[in-house]
C-alpha positions in Angstrom: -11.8 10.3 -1.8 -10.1 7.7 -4.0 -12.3 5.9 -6.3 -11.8 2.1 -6.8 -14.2 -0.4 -8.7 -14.1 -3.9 -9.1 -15.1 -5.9 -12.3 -15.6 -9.6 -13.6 -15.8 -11.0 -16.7 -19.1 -12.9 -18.0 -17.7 -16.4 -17.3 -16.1 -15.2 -14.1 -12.5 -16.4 -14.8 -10.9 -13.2 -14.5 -11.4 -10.4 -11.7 -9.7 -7.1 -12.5 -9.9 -4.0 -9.5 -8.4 -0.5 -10.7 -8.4 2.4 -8.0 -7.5 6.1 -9.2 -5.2 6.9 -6.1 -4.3 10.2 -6.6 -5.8 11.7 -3.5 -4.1 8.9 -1.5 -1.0 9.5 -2.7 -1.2 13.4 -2.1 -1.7 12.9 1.3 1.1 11.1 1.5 3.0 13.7 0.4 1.5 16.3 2.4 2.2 14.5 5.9 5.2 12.7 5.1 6.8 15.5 3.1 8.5 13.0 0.7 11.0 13.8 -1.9 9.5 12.8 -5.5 11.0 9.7 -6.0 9.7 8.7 -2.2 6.3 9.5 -3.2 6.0 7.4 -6.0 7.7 4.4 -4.3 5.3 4.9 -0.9 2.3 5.8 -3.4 2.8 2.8 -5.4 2.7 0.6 -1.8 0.2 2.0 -0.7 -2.1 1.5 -3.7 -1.0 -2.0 -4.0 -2.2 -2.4 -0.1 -4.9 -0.8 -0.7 -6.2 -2.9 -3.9 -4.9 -5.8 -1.7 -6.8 -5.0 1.2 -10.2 -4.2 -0.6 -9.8 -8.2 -1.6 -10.4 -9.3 1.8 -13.5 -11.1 3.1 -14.4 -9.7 6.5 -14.9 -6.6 7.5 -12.2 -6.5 10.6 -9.4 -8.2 8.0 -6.3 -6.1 7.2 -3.2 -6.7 5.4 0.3 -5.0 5.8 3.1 -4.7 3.0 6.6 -3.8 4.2 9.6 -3.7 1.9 13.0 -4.1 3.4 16.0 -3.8 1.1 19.0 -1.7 0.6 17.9 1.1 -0.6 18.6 4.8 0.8 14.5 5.2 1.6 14.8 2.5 3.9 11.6 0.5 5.1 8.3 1.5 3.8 5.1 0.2 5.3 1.7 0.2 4.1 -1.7 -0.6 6.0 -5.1 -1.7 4.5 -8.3 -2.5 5.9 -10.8 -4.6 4.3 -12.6 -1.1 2.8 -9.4 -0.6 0.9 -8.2 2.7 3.1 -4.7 2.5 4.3 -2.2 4.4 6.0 1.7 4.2 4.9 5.3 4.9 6.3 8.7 5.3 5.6 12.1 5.4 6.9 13.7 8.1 5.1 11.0 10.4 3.5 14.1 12.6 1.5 15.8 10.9 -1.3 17.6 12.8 -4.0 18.2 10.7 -6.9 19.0 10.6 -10.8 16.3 9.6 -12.7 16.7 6.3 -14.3 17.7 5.4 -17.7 14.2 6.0 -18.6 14.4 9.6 -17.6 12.2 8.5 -14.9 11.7 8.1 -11.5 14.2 6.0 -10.5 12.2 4.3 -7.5 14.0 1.2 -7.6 17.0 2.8 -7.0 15.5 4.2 -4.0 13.8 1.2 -2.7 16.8 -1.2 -3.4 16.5 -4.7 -5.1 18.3 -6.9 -2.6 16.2 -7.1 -0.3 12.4 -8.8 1.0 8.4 -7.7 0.2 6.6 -8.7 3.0 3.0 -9.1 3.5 1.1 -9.7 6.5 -3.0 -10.7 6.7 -4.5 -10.5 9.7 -7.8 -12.6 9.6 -8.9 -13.3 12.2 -7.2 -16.0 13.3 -4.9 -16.7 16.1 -2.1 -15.6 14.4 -1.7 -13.5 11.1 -1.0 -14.8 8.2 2.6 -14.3 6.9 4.4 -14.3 3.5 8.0 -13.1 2.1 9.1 -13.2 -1.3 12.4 -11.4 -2.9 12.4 -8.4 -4.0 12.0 -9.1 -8.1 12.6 -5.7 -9.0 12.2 -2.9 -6.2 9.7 -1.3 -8.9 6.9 -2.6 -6.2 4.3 -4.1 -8.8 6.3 -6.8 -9.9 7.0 -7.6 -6.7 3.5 -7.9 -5.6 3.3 -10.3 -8.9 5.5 -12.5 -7.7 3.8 -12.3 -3.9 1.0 -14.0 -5.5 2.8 -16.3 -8.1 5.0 -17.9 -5.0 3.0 -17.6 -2.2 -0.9 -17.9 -3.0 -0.1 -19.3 -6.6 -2.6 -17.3 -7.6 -1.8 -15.8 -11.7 -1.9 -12.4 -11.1 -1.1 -9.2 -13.0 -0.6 -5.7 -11.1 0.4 -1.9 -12.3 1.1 0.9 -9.9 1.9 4.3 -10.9 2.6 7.6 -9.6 3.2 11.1 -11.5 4.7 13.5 -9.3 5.0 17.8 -10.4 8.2 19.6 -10.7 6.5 21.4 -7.2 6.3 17.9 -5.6 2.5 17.6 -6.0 1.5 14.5 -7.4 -0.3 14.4 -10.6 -2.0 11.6 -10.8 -1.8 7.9 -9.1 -3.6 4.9 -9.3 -2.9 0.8 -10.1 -5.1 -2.6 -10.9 -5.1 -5.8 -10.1 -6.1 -8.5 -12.5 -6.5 -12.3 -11.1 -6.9 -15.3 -12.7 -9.7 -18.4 -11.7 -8.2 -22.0 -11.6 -11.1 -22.8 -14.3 -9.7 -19.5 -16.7 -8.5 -20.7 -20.0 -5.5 -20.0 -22.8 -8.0 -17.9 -24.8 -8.6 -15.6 -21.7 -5.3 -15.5 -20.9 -4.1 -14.8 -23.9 -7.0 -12.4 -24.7 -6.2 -10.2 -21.1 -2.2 -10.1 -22.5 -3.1 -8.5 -25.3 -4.9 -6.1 -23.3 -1.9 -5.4 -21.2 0.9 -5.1 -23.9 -1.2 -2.1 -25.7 -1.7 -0.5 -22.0 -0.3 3.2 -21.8 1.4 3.1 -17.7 -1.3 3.2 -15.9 -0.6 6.5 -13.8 -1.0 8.2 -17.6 -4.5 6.8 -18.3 -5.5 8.4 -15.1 -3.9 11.5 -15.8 -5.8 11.2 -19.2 -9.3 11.6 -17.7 -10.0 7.7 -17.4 -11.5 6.5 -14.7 -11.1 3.0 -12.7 -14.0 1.7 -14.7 -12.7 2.3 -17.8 -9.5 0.8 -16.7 -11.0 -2.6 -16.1 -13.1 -2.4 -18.9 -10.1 -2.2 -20.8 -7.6 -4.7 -19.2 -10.8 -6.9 -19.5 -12.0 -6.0 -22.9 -13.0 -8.9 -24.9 -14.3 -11.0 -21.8 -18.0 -9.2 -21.3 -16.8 -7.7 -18.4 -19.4 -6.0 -15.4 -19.0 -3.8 -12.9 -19.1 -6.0 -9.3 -18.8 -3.0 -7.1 -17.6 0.1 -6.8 -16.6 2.3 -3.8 -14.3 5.2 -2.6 -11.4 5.4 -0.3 -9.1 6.9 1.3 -5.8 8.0 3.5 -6.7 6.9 6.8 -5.0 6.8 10.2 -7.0 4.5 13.0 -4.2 5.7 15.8 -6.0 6.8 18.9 -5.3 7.6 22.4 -5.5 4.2 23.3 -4.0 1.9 20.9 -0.7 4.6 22.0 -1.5 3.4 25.5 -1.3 0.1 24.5 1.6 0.2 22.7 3.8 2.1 25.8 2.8 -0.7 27.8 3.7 -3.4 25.6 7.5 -1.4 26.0 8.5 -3.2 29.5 8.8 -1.9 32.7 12.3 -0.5 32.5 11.9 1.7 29.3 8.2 3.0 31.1 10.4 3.9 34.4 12.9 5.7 32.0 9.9 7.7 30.8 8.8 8.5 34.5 12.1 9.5 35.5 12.5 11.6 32.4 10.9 15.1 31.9 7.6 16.2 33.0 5.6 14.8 29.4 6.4 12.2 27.0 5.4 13.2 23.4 4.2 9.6 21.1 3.8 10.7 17.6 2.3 8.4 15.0 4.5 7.1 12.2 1.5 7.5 10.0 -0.1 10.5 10.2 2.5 12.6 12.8 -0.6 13.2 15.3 1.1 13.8 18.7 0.3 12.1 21.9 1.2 13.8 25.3 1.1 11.8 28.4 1.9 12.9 31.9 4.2 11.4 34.4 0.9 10.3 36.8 -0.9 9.0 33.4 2.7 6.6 32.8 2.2 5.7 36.0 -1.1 4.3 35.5 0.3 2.4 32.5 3.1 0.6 34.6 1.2 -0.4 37.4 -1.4 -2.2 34.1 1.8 -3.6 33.6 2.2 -5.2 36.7 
């Protein structure tokens, strides 16, 4: 489990939620298999949708973050529910890479920069709520910044982070969140800045031994910050037998006849946790004749 705590400050102007995703961001790894610089890009999305998600009201809201640009990992997707697990995806899990001019991970390079962020809400309503911004930088938290600056106009601040092991293991992972009141004066702002600018990157003050509260008590330091809540989460898949079902029917009748025709069981596997799904030519019967 991934630990993630949220904190306010005394005269509630400023919320900051940090999450130590390292656990999250192994498991990504593990089933996806990813190349180093893929991991960090996917881990970084996937802790930004999961910080993201814990912000939502109600407990059947979820939120989605997809980045489509131009670079060689292709599309990456991330899933939260409101309890701040999620489940993520990508295109191409191998890239190989020169580090950046840094000497680090160049995952801009492997996202792109010419290209969209994404994000969908679904709460609740008829339809889900929908947002696109450029891509800013193709670093991921910036472009999450700028999400919020263009689309809810809400001032907000994020860092994501992900070491990764020279045996493709990752080290340690994690991000916050900091958001601003419309009521939040200069002083605070200026106060949480500060706070910012003498920041190690955040993936480092994990590795370091801190923990999610000391990271908002730090970004926050200077404010009388508390502790709102605090919970744990984790890699999660909700795939199931019948959401697969649902989805083959949704196909059409033609590409469901293809199925029939073809051989004797048709393998689904999740893009999100490669769970495979057999069905037999009687059972994709049953789904066309729902179909009808």
């Amino acid at each position: 489990m991934s630990n993630l705590v949220r904190a306010i400050t005394a005269d509630g102007s400023a919320v900051a939620i940090a999450l130590n995703s390292t656990e999250i961001v192994g498991e990504i790894e593990k089933i996806h298999k990813t190349s180093a610089v893929v991991t960090a890009a996917l881990g970084r999305l996937a802790t930004g949708a999961s910080l993201m998600g814990y912000m939502l009201k109600n407990e059947q809201d979820s939120i989605t973050l997809r980045i489509k640009a131009d670079g060689p990992a292709g599309s990456l997707i991330a899933v939260a529910n409101s309890h701040g697990n999620v489940k993520a995806y990508v295109q191409n899990s191998v890239v190989e890479i020169p580090l950046n001019s840094k000497g680090k991970l160049d995952v801009a390079g492997a996202v792109g920069t010419d290209g969209f962020l994404s994000v969908i809400k679904d709460i609740g309503l008829k339809e889900p709520y929908s947002g696109q911004v450029p891509l800013v930088s193709g670093e991921i938290a910036e472009d999450i910044t700028s999400y919020y600056a263009i689309s809810e106009q809400i001032p907000t601040v994020c860092a994501l982070g992900v070491l990764v092991n020279p045996d493709l293991t990752v080290k340690s992972a994690g991000g916050f969140l900091i958001q601003l009141l419309p009521f939040a004066d200069e002083s605070c702002i200026d106060i949480i800045e500060k706070n910012i600018k003498e920041l190690p990157p955040i993936s480092e003050l994990f590795d370091s031994g801190l923990t999610p509260k000391d990271v908002c008590m730090r970004v926050l330091q200077g404010l009388e910050p508390n502790v709102l809540d605090e919970t744990n989460v984790a890699y999660k898949c909700d795939c199931s037998r019948e959401r697969v079902s649902r989805a083959l029917i949704s196909l059409g009748k033609e590409e469901l006849q293809d199925m029939i025709d073809g051989p004797d069981e048709t393998e689904v596997t999740c893009h999100f946790c490669n769970k495979a799904y057999h069905f037999s030519k009687d059972e994709l019967r049953g789904l066309l004749s729902q179909k009808k």
